[in-house]
N, C-alpha and C positions, 0 to 999 in steps of 0.2 A: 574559586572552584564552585561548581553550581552544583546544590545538593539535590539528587534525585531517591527517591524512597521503595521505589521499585524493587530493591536488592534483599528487602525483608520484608514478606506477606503474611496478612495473619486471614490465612485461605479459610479456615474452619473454625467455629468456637461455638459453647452453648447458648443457645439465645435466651432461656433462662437461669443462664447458670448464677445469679447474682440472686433470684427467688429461691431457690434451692440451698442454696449455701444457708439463707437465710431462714429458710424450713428447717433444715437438717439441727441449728442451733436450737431452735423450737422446738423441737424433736427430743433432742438431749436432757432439754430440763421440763419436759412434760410427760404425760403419759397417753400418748394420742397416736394412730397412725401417722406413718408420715404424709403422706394421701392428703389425710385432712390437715395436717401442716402446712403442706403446700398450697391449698385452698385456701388458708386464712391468708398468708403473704400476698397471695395474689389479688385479695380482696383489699388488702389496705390500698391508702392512698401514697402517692410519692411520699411525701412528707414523712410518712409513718414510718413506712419501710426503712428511711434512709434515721431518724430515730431509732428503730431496733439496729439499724447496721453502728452506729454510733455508741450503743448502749457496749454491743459486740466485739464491735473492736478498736473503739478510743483508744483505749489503755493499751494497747499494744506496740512495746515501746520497738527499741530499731533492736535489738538482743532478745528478743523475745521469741518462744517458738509459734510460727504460725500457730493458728488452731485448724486443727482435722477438718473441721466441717470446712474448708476452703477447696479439701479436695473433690467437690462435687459439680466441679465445672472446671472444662477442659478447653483446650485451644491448641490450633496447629496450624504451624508456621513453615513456610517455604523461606530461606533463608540463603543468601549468598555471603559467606565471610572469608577471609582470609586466615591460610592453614594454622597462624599461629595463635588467632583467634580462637582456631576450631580446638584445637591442641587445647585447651580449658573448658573451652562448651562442653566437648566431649566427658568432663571428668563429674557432670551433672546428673547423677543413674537413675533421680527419680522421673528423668524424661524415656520418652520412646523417640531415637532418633536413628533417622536412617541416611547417613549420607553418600552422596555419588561419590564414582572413583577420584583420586586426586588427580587434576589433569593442569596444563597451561594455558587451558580454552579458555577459561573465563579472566584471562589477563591478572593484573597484580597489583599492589598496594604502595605506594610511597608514599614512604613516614617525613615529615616535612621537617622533620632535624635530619635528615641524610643530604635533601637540598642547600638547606641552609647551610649546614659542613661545607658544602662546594663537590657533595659526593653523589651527585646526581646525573650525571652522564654517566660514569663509573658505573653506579646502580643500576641503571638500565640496560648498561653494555653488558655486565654480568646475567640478568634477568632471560635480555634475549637468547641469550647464548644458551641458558638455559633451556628455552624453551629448542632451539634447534638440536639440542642435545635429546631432551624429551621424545621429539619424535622420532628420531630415530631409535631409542630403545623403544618406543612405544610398537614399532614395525616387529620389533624382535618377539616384547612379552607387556602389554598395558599395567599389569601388574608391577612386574620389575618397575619399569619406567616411572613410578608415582616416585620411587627413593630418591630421582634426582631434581623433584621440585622444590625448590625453595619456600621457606612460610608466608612469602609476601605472596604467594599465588591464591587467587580466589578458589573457594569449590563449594556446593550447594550441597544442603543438609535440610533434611524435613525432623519436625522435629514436634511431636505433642508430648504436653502436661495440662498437669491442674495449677489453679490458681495461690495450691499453698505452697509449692515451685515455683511459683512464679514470685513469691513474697520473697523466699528463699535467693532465687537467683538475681534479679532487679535489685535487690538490696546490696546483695556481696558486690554482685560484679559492675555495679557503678559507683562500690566508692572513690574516693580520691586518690587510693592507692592503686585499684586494678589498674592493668595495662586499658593503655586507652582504644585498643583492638575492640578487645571485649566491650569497654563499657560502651563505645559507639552500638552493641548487638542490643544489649541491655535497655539502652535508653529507648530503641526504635519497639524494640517489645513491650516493653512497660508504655511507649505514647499507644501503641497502638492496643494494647487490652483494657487500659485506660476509656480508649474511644469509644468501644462496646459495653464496658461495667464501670462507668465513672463512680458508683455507689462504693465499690468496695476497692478500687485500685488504689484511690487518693489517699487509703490508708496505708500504703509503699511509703519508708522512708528513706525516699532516695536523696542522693549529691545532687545540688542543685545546678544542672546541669543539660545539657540537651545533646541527638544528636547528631544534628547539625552543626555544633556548636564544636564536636570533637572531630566533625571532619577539618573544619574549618583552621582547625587550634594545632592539628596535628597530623593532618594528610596534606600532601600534595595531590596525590592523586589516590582514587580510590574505586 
């Protein structure tokens, strides 16, 4: 199965949000504006900065609660998952998520213990049928029609937080017990805020893990 990455976009995020977080802690234990908080970080060098981000949050073990000052930098993601994926995402309140209707358009998921069972024509034959089922109630009322889609059907969700959500979520939802739905959403968030704030991401302690790695291990298709 060839993995493609297109299905989770990280469309927006703050381009200082990793100085900011790093002001705002400097902020806390000083008595300065934060103005001129933000002027000193920006003044250090790599080095320094990533020293204070170290001083900040070394010690913060995988049980620990984020600290506040993470919420000052935000990121928003275009997401395609599957509904029984979404079915958890959903239960995450300190996000703003807005997802599309649940429909059969974006196709569906197969878990690659259903093939291996030998129950993978059977799945599909079920799937499709759901989907010709769909549009016909879809003709009736779009609304109604979403109760006869199955969880393996895809549906897009947008979806901003802050980065101390993001310690929260990354964490829980890739450990080695989540379902492996979610933790394939997890992992592709976490590489990719990763990409933009390597200073303060590498402090996630996630399952070692990738996810590619969960398409691979546990989809057929996806």
């Amino acid at each position: 199965m060839k993995s493609k990455s297109d299905w989770c976009n990280l469309i927006d995020y703050d381009k200082d949000g990793e100085k900011k977080i790093l002001a705002a802690a400097l902020y806390r234990f000083n008595e300065i504006p934060f103005a001129d908080a933000l002027t000193y970080i920006k003044s250090l060098k790599k080095k320094e900065r990533a020293e204070l981000a170290d001083t900040v949050l070394k010690r913060l073990g995988k049980f620990d609660v984020p600290l506040r000052e993470l919420e000052y930098s935000n990121y928003t993601f275009d997401i395609v998952m599957d509904q029984g994926a979404y079915a958890e995402f959903k239960r995450h309140r300190m996000m703003t998520q807005t997802p599309q209707r649940l429909t059969t358009h974006l196709g569906y998921t197969i878990p690659l213990l259903v093939t291996e069972a030998g129950f993978g024509s059977k799945y599909e034959a079920a799937m499709e049928a759901a989907i010709k089922m769909y549009e016909k109630l879809y003709a009736f009322n779009p609304d109604v029609a979403q109760y006869i889609v199955p969880n393996g059907f895809n549906r897009r969700v947008l979806a901003q937080f802050n980065l101390r959500e993001a310690f929260a979520f990354c964490q829980l939802r890739t450990a080695a017990n989540a379902h492996f739905s979610i933790r394939r959403v997890a992992q592709k968030m976490y590489e990719d805020i990763a990409r933009v704030h390597p200073l303060l991401a590498k402090y996630m302690k996630l399952h070692n893990e990738t996810w590619q790695g969960v398409e691979e291990n546990y989809f057929t298709k996806v």
